[in-house]
C-alpha positions as CSV (number, residue, x, y, z in Angstrom):
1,X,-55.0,-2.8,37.5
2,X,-53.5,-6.2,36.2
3,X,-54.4,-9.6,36.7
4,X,-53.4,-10.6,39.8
5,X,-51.6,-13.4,39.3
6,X,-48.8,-10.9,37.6
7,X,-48.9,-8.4,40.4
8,X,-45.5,-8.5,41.6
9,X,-45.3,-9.4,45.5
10,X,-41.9,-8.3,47.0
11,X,-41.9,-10.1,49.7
12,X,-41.8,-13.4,47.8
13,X,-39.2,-11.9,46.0
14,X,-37.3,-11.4,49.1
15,X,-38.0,-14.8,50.5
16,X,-37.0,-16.5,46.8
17,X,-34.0,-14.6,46.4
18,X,-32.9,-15.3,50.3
19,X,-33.5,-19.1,49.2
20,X,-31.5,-19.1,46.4
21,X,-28.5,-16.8,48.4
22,X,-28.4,-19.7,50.7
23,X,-28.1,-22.0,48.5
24,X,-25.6,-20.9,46.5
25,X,-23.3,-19.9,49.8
26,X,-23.4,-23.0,51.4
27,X,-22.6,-26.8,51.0
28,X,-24.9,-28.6,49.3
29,X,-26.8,-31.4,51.0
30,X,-27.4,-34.5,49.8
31,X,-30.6,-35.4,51.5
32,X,-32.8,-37.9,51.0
33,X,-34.9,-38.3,48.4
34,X,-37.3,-40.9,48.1
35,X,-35.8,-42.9,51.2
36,X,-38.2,-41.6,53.5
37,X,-41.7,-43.5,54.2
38,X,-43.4,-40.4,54.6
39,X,-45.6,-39.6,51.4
40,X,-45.8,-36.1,52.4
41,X,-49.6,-36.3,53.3
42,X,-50.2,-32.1,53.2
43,X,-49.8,-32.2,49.3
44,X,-53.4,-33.5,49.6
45,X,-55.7,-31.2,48.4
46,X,-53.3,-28.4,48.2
47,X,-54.5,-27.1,44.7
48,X,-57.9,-25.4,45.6
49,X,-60.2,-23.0,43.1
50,X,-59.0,-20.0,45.6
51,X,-55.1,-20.5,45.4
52,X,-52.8,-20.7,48.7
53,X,-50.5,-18.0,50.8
54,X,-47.5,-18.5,48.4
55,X,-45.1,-17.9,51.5
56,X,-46.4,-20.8,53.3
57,X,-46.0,-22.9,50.3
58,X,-42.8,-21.5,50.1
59,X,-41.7,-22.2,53.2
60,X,-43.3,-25.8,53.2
61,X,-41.1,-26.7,50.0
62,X,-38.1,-25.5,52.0
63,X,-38.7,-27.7,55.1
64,X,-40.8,-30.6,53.5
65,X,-40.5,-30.7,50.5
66,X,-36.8,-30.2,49.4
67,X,-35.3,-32.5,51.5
68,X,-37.2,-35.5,49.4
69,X,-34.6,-34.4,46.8
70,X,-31.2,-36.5,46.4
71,X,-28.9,-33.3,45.2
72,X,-27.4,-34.2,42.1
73,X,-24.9,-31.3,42.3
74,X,-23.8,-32.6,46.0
75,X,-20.1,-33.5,45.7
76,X,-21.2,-36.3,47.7
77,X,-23.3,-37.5,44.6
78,X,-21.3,-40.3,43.3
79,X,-24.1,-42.3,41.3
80,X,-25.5,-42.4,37.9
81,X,-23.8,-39.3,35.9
82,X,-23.8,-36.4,38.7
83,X,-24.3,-32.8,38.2
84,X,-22.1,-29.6,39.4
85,X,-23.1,-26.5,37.9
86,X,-20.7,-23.6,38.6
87,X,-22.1,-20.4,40.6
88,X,-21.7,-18.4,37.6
89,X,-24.3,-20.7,35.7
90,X,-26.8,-21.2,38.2
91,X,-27.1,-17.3,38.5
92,X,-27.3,-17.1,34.7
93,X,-29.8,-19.4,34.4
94,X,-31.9,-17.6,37.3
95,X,-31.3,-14.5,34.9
96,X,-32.7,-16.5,32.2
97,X,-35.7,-17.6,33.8
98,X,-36.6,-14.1,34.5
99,X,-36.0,-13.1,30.8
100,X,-39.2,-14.0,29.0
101,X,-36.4,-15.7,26.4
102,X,-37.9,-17.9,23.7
103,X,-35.1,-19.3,22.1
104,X,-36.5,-20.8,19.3
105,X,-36.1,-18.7,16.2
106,X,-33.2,-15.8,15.3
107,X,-36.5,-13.4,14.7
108,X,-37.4,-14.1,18.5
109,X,-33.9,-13.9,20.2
110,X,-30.8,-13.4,18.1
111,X,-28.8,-12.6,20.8
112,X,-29.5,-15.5,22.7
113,X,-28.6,-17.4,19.2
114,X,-25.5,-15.8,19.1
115,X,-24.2,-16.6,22.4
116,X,-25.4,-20.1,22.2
117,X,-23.8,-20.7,18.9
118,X,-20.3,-19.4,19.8
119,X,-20.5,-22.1,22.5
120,X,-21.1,-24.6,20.3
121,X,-18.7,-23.4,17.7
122,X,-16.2,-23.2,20.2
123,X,-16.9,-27.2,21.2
124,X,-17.1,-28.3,17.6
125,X,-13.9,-26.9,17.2
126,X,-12.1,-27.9,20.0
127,X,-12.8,-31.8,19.3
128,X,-11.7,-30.8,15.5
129,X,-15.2,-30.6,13.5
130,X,-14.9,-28.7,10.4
131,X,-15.1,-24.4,10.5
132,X,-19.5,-24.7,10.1
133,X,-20.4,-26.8,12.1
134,X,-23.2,-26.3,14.7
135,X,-26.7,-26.8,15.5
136,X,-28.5,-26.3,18.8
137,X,-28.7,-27.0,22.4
138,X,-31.8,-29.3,23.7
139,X,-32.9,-30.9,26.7
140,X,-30.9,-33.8,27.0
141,X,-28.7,-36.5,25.2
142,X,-31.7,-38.8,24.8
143,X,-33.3,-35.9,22.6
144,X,-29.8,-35.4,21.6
145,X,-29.3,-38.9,20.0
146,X,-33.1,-38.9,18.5
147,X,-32.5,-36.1,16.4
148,X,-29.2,-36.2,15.0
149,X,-29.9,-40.3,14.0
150,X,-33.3,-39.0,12.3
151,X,-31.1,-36.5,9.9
152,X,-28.8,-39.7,9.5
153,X,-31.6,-42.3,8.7
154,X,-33.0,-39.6,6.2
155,X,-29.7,-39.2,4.7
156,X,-29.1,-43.3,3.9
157,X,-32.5,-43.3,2.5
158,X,-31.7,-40.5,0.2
159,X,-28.0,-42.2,-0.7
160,X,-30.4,-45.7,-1.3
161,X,-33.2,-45.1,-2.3
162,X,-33.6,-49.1,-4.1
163,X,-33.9,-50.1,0.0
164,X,-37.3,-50.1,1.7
165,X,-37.7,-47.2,4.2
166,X,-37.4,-49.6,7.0
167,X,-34.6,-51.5,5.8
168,X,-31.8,-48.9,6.2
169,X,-29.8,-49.8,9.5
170,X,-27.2,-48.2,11.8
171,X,-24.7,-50.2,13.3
172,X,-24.2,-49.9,17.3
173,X,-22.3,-51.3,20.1
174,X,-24.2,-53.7,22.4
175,X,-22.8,-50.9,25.5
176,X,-24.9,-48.1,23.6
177,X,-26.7,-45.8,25.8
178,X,-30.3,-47.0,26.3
179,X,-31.5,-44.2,24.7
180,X,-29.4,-45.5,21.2
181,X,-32.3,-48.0,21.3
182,X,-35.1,-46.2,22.1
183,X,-34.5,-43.6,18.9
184,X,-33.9,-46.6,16.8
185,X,-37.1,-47.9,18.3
186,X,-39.3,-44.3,18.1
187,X,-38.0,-43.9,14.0
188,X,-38.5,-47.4,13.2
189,X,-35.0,-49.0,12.4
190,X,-33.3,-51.5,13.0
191,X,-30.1,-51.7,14.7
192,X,-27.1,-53.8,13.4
193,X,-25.9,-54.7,17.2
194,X,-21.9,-55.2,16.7
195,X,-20.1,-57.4,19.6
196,X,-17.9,-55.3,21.4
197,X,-13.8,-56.2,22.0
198,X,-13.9,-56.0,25.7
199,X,-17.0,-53.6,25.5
200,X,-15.5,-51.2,23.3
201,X,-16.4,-51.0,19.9
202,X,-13.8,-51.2,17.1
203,X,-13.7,-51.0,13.6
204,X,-12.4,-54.5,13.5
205,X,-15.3,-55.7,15.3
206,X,-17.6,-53.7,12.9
207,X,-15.8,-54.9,10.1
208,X,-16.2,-58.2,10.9
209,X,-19.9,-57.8,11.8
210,X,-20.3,-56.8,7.8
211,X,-18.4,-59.5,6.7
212,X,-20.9,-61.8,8.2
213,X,-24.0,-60.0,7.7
214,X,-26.1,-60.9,4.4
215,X,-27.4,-57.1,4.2
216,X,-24.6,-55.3,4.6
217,X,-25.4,-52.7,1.9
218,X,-28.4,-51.8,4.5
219,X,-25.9,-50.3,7.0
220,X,-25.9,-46.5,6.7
221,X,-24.6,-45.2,9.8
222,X,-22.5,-45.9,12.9
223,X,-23.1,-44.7,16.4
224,X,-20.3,-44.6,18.7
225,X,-19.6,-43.6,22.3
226,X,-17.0,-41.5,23.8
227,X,-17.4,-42.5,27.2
228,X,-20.0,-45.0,27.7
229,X,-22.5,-44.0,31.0
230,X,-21.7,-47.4,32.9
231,X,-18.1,-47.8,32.9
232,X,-16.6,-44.8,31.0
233,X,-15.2,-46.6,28.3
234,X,-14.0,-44.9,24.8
235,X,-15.0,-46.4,21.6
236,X,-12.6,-46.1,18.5
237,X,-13.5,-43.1,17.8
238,X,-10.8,-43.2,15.0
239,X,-10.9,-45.9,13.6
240,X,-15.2,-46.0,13.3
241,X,-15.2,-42.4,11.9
242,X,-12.2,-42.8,9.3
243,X,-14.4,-46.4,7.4
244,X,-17.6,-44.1,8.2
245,X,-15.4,-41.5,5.6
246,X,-14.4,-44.4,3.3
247,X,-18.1,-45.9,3.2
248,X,-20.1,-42.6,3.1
249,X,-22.0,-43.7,6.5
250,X,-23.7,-41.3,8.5
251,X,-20.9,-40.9,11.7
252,X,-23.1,-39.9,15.4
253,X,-20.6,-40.0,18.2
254,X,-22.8,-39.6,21.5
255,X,-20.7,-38.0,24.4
256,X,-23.4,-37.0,26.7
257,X,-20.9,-37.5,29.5
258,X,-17.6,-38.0,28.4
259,X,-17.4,-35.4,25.5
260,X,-16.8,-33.3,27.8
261,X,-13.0,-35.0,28.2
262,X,-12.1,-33.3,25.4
263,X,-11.0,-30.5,27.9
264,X,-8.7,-33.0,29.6
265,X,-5.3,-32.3,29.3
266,X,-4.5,-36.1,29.9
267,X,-6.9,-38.0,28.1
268,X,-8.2,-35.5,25.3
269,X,-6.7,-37.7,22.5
270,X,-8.7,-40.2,23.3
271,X,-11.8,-38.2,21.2
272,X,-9.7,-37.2,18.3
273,X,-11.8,-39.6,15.8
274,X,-14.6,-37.0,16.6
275,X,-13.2,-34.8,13.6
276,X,-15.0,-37.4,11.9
277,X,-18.6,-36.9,13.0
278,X,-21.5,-36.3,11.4
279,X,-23.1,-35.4,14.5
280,X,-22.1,-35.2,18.1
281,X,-23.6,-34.7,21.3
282,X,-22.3,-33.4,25.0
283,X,-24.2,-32.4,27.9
284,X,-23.2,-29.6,29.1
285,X,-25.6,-30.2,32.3
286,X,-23.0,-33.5,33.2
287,X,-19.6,-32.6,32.9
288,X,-19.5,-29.2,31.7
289,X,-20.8,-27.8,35.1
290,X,-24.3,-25.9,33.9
291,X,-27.5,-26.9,35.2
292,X,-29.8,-29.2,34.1
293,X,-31.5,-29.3,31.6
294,X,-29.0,-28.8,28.3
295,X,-27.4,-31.0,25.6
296,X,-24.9,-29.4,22.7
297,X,-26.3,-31.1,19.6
298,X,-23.9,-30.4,16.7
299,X,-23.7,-31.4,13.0
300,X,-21.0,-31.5,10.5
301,X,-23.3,-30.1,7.9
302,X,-26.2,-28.0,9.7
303,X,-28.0,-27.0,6.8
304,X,-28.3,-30.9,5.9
305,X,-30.3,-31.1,9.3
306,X,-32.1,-27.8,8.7
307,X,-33.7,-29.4,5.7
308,X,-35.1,-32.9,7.7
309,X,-35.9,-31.1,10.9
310,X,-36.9,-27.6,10.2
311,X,-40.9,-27.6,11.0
312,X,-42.6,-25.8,7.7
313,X,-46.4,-24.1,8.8
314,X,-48.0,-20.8,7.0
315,X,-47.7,-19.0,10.8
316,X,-43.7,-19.7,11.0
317,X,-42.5,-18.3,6.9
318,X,-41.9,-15.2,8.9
319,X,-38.8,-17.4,10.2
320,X,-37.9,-18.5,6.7
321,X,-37.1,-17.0,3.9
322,X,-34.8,-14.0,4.6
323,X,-31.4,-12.9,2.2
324,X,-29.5,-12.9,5.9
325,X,-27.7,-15.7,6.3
326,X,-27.7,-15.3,10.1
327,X,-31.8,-14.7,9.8
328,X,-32.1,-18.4,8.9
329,X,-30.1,-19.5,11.9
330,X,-33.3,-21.3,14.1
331,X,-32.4,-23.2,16.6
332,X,-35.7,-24.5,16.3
333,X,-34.5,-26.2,13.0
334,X,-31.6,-28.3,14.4
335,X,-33.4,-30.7,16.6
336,X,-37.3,-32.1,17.0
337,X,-38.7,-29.4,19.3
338,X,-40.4,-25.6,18.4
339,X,-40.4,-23.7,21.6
340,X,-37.5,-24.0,23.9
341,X,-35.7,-22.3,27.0
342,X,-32.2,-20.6,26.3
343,X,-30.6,-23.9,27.8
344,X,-27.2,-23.1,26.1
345,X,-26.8,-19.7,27.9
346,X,-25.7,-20.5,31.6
347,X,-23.2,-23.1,29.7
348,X,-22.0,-20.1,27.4
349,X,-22.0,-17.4,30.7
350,X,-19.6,-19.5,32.5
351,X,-17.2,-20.7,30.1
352,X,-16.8,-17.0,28.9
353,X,-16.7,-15.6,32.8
354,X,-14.9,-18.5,34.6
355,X,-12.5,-19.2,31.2
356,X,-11.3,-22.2,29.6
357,X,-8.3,-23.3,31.9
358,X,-10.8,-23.1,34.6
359,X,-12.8,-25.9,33.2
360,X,-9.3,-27.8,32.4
361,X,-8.6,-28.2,35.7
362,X,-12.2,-28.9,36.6
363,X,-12.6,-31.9,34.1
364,X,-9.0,-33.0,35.0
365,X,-10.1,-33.3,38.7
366,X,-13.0,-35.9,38.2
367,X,-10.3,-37.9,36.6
368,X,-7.6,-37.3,38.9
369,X,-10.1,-38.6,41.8
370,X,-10.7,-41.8,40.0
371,X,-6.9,-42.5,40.2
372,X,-7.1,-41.7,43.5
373,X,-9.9,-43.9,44.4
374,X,-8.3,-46.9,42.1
375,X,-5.2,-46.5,44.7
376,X,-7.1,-46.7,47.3
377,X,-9.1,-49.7,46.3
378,X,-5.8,-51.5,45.5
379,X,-4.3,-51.3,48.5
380,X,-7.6,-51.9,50.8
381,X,-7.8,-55.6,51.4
382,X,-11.9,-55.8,51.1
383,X,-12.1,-54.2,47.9
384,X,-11.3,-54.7,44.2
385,X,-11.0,-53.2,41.2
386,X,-14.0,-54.6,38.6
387,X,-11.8,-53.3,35.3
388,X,-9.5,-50.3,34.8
389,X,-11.0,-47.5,35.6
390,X,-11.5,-45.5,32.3
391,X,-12.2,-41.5,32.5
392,X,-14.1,-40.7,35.8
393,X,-16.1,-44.2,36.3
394,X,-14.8,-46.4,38.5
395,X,-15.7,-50.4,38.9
396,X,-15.3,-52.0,42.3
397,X,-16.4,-55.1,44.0
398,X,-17.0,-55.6,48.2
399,X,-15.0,-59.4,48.0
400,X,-18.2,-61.7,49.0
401,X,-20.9,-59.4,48.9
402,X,-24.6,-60.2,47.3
403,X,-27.0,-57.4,45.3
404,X,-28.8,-57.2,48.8
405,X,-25.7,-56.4,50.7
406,X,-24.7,-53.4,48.1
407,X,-28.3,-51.9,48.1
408,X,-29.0,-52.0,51.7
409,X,-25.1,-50.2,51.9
410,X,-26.0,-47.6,49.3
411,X,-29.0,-46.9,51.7
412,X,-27.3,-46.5,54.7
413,X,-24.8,-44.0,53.5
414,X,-27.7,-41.9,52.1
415,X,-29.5,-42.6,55.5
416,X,-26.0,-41.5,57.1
417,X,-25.5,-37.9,54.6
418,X,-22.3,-39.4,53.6
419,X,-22.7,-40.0,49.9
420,X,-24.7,-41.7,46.9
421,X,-23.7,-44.2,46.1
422,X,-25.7,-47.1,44.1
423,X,-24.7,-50.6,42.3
424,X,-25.1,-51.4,39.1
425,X,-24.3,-54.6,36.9
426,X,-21.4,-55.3,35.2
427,X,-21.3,-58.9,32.6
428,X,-24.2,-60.3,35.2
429,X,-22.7,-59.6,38.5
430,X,-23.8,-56.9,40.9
431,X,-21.1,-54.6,42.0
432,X,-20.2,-50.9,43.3
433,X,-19.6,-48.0,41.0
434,X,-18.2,-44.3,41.4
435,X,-19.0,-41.8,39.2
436,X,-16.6,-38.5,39.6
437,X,-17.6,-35.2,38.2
438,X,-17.8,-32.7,41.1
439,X,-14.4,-31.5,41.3
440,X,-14.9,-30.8,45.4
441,X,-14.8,-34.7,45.8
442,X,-12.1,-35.1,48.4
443,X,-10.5,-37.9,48.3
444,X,-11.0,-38.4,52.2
445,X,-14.8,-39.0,51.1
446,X,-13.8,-41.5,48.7
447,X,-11.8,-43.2,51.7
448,X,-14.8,-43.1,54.2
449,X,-17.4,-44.8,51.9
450,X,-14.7,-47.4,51.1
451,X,-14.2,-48.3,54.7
452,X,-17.8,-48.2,55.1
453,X,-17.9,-51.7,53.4
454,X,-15.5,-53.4,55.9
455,X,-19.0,-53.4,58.1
């Protein structure tokens, strides 16, 4: 007889896998997250020394507790960066729970590094990184962006070794994603903040910035954005990357969410400066339709990150060491974690099952919605266009409205299970932004939250 707590109980199984069935046969609701004024008062006290029926709390997390969840994969989810994992990777990923999978060394799980690293090869050498490149999925971009700039501030030192440790810089576009700043901030650096032309950040601009700076020598990297998170905006990509070659800087291109355009038929050549990257992330858990949690951390020269990242300990030389070259592919080495979850499966399961013109035309839709929406916002008399819209973000403005009129909107159409919806800033001035990604966003949707505002 086991321990009880790994007895299985097959009715739980049933009522899990009846759960799931739904959920993956029906629409997805937004509901409401934390909208609601109830604080869900029967979570009080419910962890006790004996334990609880697990079918009740099953069935209390379906009619309580669930619906204090916003769904991020709801085609109605237009704020923030959304989510819209395919069927094919949610069931992987189920599949992968179930597993017992550590994915952290080649020893552990070399089929799991297989599958994942064919998915990234396959993205490094669609946006034209060099035959070698690769790396390792992690949780997100922010851990993304931390670990590929820790290979690149470890690098400069090396290349200048007369500089303090805490003198070498990277230089970064004031629309960074806040987690730019944060690694800057966690590895001690300081960032060479580079005014943008119209908020997109050019080698001219950086060029200048040099000119005028009386450190310039300190400089060793440059971090650009293919797609920036608040207005979808694509840095020179070519330009950065080719004066990154000519200078021997450390290139990082973060594409957390719009990497993934590099499957868009239509605006693909906008991330051809990538072929210049050092390192370069995507999420595949934004637009690459798998679930959360999973970021595609790749690196021109892996083995350079192997040797700042790879965590060295007498109970882990089992991992090292071996004449296979494969052997001493860890993903464990790539990024600043040990243990991990096979996050790069479901990704890899539904790009080999659903096939690549599949995800064309499902990229291509988020930005063929945002032209949509732009039409419609032109010719609606209450509305306006902030800036062009750029990849699947779209800025708006409600003609006269204040921050409290936006907010209190946004709430109603979550109150009313028509959409999310939220403001954010743009130069100082509150206004209304879409962000496509679900390509089941109908444009009638788009049409009812827009005459929503004429209230």
């Amino acid at each position: 007889m086991g321990h009880q707590m790994f007895e299985y109980d097959a009715k739980l199984a049933e009522e899990v896998y009846l759960y799931c069935r739904d959920r993956l046969t029906h629409p997805v609701p937004l509901d409401f997250g934390g909208l609601s004024p109830d604080p869900l008062p029967e979570l009080t006290g419910l962890i006790t020394a004996e334990g609880r029926n697990p079918h009740e709390i099953l069935e209390f997390w379906e009619k309580r507790m669930a619906s204090h969840v916003v769904s991020i994969d709801s085609p109605g989810f237009l704020a923030f960066i959304p989510n819209a994992p395919t069927k094919n990777s949610l069931m992987f990923d189920m599949l992968v729970a179930c597993s017992g999978l550590n994915g952290t060394s080649w020893l552990e799980s070399a089929g799991v590094v297989i599958a994942e690293n064919q998915a990234l090869e396959f993205l490094a050498a669609t946006v034209g990184m060099p035959e070698g490149s690769g790396g390792a999925f992690v949780s997100g971009g922010s851990m993304g962006n931390l670990s590929s700039l820790t290979v690149g501030r470890d690098v400069g030192r090396a290349k200048n070794p007369d500089l303090s440790p805490h003198e070498v810089r990277f230089a970064v576009s004031e629309d960074a994603h806040s987690s730019i700043g944060k690694a800057l901030h966690v590895l001690g650096i300081e960032a060479l903040v580079v005014k943008d032309d119209d908020h997109r950040f050019t080698r001219a601009n950086l060029e200048a910035a040099l000119a005028n700076d009386p450190n310039p020598r300190s400089v060793v990297g440059i971090i650009a954005t293919s797609g920036t998170t608040n207005a979808g905006i694509v840095d020179d990509l070519a330009g950065l990357g080719s004066f990154a070659r000519e200078q021997d800087l450390w290139f990082h291109v973060d594409g957390a969410y719009g990497g993934a355009a590099m499957f868009s038929p239509t605006h693909r050549h906008l991330l051809e400066g990538i072929r210049h990257a050092d390192s370069f992330i995507v999420d595949p858990h934004k637009w690459l339709f798998a679930p959360l949690d999973s970021c595609a951390l790749i690196y021109r020269n892996p083995t350079v990150a192997r040797k700042v990242l790879a965590q060295q300990a007498s109970y882990l030389d089992v991992l090292h060491g071996s004449d296979d070259e494969n052997y001493e592919w860890n993903p464990s080495d790539f990024a600043i974690h040990l243990s991990r979850r096979a996050r790069g499966l479901p990704f890899w399961f539904s790009l080999v099952t659903n096939g690549v013109d599949a995800y064309e035309t499902a990229v291509q839709a988020a930005i063929d919605i945002a032209a949509a929406a732009v039409k419609q916002i032109d010719e609606a008399p209450h509305v306006e266009m902030v800036r062009p819209s750029s990849l699947s973000i779209v800025l708006f403005r409600r003609k006269g409205w204040t921050a409290g009129q936006y907010n209190a909107w946004s709430q109603q159409l979550l109150r009313d299970q028509i959409a999310f919806v939220t403001p954010t800033k743009w130069e100082g001035e509150t206004v209304a932004r879409f962000a496509f990604l679900h390509p089941d966003t109908s444009e009638e949707l788009v049409r009812q939250i827009l005459d929503s505002m004429l209230d």
